[in-house]
C-alpha positions in Angstrom: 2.3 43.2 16.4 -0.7 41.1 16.8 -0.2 39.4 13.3 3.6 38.2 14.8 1.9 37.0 17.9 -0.5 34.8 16.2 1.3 33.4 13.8 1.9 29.5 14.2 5.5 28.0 14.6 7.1 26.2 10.8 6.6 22.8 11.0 9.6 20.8 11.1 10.8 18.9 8.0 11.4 15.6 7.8 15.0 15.4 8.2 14.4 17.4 11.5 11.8 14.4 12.4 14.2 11.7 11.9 17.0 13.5 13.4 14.3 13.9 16.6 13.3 10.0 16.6 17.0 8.7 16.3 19.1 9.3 20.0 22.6 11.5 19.1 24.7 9.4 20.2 22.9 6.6 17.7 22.9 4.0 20.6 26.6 3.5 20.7 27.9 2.9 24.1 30.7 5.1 25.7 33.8 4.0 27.1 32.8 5.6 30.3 29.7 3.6 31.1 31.9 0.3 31.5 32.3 -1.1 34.9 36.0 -0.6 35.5 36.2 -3.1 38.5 35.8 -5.9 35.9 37.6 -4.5 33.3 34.5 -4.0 30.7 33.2 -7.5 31.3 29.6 -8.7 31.7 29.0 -9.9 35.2 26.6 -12.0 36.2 24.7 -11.3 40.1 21.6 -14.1 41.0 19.7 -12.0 42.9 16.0 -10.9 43.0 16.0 -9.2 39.4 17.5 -12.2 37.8 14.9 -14.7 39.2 12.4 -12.3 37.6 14.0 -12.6 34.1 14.5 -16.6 34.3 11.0 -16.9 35.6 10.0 -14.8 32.6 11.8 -16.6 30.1 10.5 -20.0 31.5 6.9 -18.7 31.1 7.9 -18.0 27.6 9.2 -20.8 26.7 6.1 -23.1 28.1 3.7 -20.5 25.9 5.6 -21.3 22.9 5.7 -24.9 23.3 2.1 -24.8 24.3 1.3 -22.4 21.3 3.1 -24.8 18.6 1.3 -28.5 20.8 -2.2 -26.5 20.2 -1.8 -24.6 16.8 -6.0 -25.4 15.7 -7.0 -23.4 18.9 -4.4 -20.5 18.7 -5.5 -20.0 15.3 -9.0 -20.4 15.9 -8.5 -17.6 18.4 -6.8 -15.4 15.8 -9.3 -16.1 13.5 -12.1 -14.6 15.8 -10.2 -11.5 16.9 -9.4 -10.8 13.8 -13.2 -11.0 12.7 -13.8 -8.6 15.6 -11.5 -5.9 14.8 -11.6 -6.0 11.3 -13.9 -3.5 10.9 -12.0 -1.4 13.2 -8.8 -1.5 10.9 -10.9 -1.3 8.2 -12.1 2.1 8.9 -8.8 3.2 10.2 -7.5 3.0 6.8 -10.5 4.4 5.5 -10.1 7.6 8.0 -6.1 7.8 6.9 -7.5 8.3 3.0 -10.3 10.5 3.4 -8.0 12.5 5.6 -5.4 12.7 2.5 -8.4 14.8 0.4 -10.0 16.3 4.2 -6.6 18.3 5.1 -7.1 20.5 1.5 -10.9 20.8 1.8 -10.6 22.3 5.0 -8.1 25.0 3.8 -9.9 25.4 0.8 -13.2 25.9 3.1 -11.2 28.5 5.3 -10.3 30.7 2.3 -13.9 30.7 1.1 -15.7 31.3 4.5 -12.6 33.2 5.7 -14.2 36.5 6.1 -17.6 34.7 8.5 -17.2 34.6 11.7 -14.7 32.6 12.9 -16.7 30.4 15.4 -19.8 29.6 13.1 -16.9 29.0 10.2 -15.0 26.8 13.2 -17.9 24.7 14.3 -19.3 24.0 11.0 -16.1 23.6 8.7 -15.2 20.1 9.8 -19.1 18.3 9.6 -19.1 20.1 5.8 -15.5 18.9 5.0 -15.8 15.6 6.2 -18.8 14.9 4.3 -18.1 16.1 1.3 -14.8 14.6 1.2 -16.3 10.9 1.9 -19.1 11.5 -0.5 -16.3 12.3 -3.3 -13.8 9.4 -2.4 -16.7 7.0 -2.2 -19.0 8.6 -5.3 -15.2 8.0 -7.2 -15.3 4.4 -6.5 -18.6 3.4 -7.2 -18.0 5.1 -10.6 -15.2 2.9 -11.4 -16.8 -0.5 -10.2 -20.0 0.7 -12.7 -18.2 1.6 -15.1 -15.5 -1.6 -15.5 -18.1 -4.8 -14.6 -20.9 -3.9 -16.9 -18.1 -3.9 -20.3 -16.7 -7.1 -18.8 -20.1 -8.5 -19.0 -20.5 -7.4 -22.2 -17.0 -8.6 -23.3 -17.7 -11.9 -21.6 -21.2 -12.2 -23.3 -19.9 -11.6 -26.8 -16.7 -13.9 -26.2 -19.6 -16.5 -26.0 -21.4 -15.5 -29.5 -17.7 -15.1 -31.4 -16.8 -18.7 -30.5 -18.1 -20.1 -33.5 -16.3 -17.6 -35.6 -13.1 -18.1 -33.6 -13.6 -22.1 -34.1 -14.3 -21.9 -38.2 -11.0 -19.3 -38.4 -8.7 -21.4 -36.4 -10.0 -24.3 -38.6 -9.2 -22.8 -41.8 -5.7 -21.9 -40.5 -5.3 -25.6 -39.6 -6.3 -26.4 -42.8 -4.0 -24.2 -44.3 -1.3 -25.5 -42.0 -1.7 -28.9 -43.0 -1.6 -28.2 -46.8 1.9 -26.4 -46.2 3.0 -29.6 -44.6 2.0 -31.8 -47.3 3.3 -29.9 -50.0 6.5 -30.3 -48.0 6.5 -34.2 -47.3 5.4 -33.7 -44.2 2.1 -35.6 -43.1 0.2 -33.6 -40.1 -2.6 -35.2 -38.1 -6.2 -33.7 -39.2 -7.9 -31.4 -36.7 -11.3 -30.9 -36.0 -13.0 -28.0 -34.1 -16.3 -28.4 -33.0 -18.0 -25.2 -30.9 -20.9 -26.2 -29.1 -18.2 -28.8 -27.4 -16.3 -25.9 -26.6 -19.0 -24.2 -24.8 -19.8 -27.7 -22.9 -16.6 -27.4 -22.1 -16.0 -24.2 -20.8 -19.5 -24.6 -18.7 -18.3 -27.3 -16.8 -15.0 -25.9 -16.2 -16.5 -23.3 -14.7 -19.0 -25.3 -13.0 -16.3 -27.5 -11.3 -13.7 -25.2 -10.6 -15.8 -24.2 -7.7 -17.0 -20.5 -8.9 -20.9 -21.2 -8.4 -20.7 -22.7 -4.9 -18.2 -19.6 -4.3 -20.7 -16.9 -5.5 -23.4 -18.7 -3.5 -20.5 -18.3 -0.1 -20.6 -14.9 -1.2 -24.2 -14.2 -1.2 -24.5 -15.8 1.9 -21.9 -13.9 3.6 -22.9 -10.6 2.0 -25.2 -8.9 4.9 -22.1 -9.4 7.3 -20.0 -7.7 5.0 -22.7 -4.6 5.0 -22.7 -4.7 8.7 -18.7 -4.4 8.9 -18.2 -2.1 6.4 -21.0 0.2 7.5 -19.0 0.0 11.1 -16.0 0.5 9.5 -17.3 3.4 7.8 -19.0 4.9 11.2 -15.6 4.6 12.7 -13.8 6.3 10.3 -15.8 9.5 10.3 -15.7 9.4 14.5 -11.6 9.2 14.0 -11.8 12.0 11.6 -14.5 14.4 13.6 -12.5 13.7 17.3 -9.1 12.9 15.9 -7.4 16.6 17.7 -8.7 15.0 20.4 -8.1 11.5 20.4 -4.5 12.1 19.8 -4.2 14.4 22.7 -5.9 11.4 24.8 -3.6 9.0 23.4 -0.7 11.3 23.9 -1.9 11.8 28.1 -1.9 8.0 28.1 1.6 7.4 26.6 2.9 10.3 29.3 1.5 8.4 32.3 2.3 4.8 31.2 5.8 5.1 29.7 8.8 5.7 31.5 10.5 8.9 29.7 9.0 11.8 28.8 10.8 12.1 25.4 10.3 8.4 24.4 6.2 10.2 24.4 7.8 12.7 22.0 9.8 10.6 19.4 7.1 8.2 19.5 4.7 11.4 18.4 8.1 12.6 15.3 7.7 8.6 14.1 4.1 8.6 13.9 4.2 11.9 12.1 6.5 10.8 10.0 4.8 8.1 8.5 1.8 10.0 8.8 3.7 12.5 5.8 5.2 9.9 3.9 2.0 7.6 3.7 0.5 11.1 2.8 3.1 11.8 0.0 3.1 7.8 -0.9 -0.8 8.4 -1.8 -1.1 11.7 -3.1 1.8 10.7 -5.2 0.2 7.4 -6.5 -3.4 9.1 -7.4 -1.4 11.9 -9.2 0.4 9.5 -11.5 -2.4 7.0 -11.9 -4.3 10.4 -12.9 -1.9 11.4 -15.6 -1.3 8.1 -17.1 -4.9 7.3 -17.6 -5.3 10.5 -19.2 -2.0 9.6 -21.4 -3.8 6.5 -22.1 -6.9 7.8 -23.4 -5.6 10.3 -25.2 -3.2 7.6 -27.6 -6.1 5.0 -27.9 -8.6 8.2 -29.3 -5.5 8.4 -31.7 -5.0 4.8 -33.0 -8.9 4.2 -33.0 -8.8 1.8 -30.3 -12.2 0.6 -28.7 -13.1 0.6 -25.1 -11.0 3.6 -24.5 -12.4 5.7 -21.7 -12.8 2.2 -20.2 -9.5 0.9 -20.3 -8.3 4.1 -19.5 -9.9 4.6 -16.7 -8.6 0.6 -15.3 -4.8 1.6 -16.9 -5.4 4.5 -14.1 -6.5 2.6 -11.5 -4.0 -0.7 -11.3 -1.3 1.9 -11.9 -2.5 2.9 -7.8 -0.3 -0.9 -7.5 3.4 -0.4 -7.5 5.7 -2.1 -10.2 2.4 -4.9 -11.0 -0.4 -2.7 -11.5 1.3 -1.8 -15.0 0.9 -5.9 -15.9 -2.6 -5.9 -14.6 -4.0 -3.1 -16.1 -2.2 -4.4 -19.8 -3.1 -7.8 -19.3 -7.2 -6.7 -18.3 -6.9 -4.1 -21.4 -5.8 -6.4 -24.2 -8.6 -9.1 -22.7 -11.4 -6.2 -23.8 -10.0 -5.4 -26.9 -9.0 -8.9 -28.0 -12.6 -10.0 -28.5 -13.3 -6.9 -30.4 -9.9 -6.9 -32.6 -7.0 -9.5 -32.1 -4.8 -7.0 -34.0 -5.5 -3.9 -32.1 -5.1 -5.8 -28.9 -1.4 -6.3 -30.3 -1.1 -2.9 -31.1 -2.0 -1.6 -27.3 0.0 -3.8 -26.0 3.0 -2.6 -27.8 1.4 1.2 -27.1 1.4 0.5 -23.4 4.7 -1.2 -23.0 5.9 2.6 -24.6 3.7 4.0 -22.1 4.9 2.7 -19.5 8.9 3.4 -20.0 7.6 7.0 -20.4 6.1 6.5 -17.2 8.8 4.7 -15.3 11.8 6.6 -16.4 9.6 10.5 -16.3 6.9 10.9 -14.1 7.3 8.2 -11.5 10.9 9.6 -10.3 9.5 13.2 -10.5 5.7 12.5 -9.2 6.7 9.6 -6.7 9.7 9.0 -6.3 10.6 11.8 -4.5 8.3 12.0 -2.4 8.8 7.9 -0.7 12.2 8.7 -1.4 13.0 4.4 -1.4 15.4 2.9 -4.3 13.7 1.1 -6.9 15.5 -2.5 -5.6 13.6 -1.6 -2.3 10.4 -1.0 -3.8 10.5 -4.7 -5.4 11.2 -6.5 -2.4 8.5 -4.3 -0.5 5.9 -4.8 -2.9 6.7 -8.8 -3.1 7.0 -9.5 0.2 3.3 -7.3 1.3 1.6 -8.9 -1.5 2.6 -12.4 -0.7 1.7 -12.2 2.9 -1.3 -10.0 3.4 -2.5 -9.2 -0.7 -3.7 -6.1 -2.3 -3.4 -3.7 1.1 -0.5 -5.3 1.7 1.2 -3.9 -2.1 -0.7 -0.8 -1.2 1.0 -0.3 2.3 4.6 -2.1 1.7 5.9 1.0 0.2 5.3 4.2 2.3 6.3 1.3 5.4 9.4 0.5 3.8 10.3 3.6 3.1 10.0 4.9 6.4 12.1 2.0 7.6 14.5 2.6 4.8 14.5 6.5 5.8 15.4 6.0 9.9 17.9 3.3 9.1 19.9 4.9 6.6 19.6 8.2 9.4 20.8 5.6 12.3 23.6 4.0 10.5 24.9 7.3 9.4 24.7 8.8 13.2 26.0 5.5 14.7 29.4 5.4 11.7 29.9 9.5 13.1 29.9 8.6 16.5 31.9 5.3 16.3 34.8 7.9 14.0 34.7 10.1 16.9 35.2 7.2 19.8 37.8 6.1 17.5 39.9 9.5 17.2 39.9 10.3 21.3 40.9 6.6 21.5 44.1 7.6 19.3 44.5 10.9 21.0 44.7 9.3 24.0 48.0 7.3 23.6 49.8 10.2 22.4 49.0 12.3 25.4 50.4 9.8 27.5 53.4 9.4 25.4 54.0 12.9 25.5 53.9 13.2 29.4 
């Protein structure tokens, strides 16, 4: 008896969420709730509530114009709030991953220490999880950046010493070239390479394209970055450690200030509901990127390609991008390898176009797919429009956001067609029943 009593209530699935955010009628207006004196009509009454509204609108309408006459102070303004609470959003999204790899570390804590007492395991279980789940995520990604700059470095460094060599090889070809020509009656115009021009070259270009004074920005502007992202990081483990809490502040807050009571509770099924599907989105991504790095590393062992745990392990990590990472990650891999091995650069290139139709048509339907639950055409637009106006988070974020979008709309539209068929057949009952009397 006592296990019944304590055992917690299913959660409800996401169909049930939707079903709970979207009203039942789907917003369509009955045919009762029209004024009959005025035969359906909108009416127009001046009275207090109007003035209200026009004065409204007029105020409005003066901010606008005054917004658009006075654009270098509005966006100086957004400029310095958005410095402020930066590290704020920051650490939100900081708290929403380490959350994704917290929610298993605490049941896999609870099954371990299940048979301590259950206040010691209670009080301590959440300081141990949440530790140890930051010190993986962020142990993970100071990994990769060690791991990926230092062969760029070295990739960059011996580009620099295999410029000669390139410079005598592309001189013997147009050498070659020319000879082919002339046996041919045809008269091409002599070439000469000459290396240490090359390098001038290439040292002012990157001189004047602005990269030093840039670095030199950077390194100035480096200590605030520590200072934001150590209060972004602060943040994120107080959301993490008080979230129970905070939510059932939040939830008091929306109860007081907002008019119904159930607009509190399908605001709660919305936020859960991207809550699950950015979940899915993520655990999702890290799966795939997961299994086609170890795909990659596995063929490039096979065809003797260099840089492989390397290039496997950036393959991996751009695949995290929807629909571009696969470009990025080629493009980065074939710029290691080309230095090393023009051919073999060819050669994974073709590998990882193979790759990636194995990928696209197999284990992204089964892995992701499923779980965002978006159409392919949906994912596209998404993923251009976030990267164009706010970058790499915006790629990152476009899709779980879109797809919950995509999910309630498609939910509406299908309520709101139901409804409109069932206005429609008492409408043509109606006639009949008269007809009849």
């Amino acid at each position: 008896m006592e296990n019944n009593n304590n055992t917690q209530p299913a959660e409800p699935t996401s169909k049930e969420l939707i079903a709970s955010v979207i009203p039942e009628d789907g917003g369509v207006d009955m045919p009762e709730k029209k004024n009959k004196s005025n035969g359906g009509r909108l009416v127009f009454e001046f009275n207090k509530n109007t003035l209200k509204y026009i004065a409204g609108l007029a105020a409005l309408i003066i901010l606008f114009a005054w917004i658009i006459n006075n654009t270098d102070k509005v966006s100086g303004v957004f400029s310095l709030i958005s410095s402020v609470i930066s590290p704020f959003v920051t650490g939100f999204c900081f708290a929403f991953v380490i959350n994704v790899l917290l929610r298993p570390t605490e049941k896999i804590f609870d099954k371990i220490f299940g048979k301590c007492d259950e206040k010691k395991r209670a009080k301590i279980r959440r300081p141990v999880c949440l530790v140890l789940s930051t010190v993986i995520i962020i142990g993970l990604l100071f990994a990769l950046v060690f791991m990926i700059i230092p062969e760029f470095i070295n990739a960059l460094q011996s580009l620099i010493k295999s410029v000669p060599q390139y410079v005598a090889q592309v001189e013997i070809w147009a050498h070659k070239l020319i000879a082919f020509a002339e046996s041919h009656g045809v008269t091409l115009p002599e070439l000469s390479f000459n290396s240490g021009k090359i390098l001038d070259t290439l040292k002012n270009f990157i001189n004047s394209s602005g990269i030093v004074d840039k670095t030199i920005d950077f390194t100035g502007s480096i200590v605030t970055g520590i200072v934001n992202l150590i209060i972004a990081i602060a943040f994120s483990l107080y959301l993490l450690a008080q979230k129970e809490r905070l939510s059932a502040q939040i939830k008091k807050f929306l109860q007081a200030f907002l008019p119904k009571k159930n607009s509190v509770d399908r605001l709660a099924n919305l936020v859960e509901i991207a809550d699950r599907t950015f979940t899915s989105f993520i655990t999702g991504q890290l799966t795939e990127a997961v299994i086609i790095g170890v795909l990659c590393f596995i063929g490039m062992l096979i065809f003797k390609m260099p840089y492989a745990a390397v290039i496997s392990v950036l393959v991996g990590f751009t695949a995290l991008i929807p629909v571009f990472g696969a470009f990025i990650g080629t493009a980065l891999g074939a710029l290691l390898i080309v230095f090393d091995n023009p051919m073999k650069a060819l050669w994974f290139v073709v590998f990882i176009v193979v790759l990636q139709q194995l990928e696209g048509n197999l284990i992204y339907p089964k892995v992701v797919g499923k779980s965002v639950g978006l159409p392919g055409i949906w994912v596209l637009v998404a993923v251009s429009i976030g990267g164009t106006a706010f970058g790499i988070p915006g790629i990152l974020l476009s899709v779980p956001l879109c797809s919950v979008v995509y999910n309630l709309t498609a939910y509406l539209v299908k309520v709101r067609l139901k409804k409109k068929e069932e206005l429609e057949t008492e409408s043509a009952k109606k006639p009949e029943k008269k007809h009849k009397k």
